[in-house]
C-alpha positions, 0 to 999 in steps of 0.5 A: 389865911387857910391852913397848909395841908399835907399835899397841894398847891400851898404845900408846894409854894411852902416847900419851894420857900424852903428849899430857896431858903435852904440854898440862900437862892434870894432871886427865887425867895423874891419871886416866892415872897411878897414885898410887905410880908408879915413872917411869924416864927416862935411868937415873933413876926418880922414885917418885910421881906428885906427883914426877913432875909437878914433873919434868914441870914443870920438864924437858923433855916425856917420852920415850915408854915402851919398857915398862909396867906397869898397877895398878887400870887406871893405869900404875904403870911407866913406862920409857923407853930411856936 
């Protein structure tokens, strides 16, 4: 897993999760995320992207990632800072 720095190709894929978050655009979080993610917010992870957008559905936006993790070109970690 590396860290997402403050300018880069990771920061670019964390901030384009979160504007296709912030404007509930699934087609574009699909293309983002992989299948089998493992999303860790405050201590809790949330395993699959069908999970996970049922917690984007039903909580607050997502806090940016401290650290990711690419599988086939899509983020399959996602951790943000508790």
């Amino acid at each position: 897993m590396e860290t997402v720095g403050a300018s880069g190709p990771r920061r670019e894929i964390v901030e384009a999760v979160l504007a296709a978050a912030g404007r509930a655009d699934r087609a574009a979080l699909i293309q983002l995320l992989h299948p089998y993610l493992h999303w860790t917010e405050n201590g809790r992870t949330v395993r699959g992207r069908t999970k996970l957008f049922a917690r984007l559905a039903d909580g607050p936006p997502p806090a940016p990632a401290v650290s990711i993790e690419l599988r086939d070109a899509q983020i399959y970690r996602w951790v943000a800072p508790d």
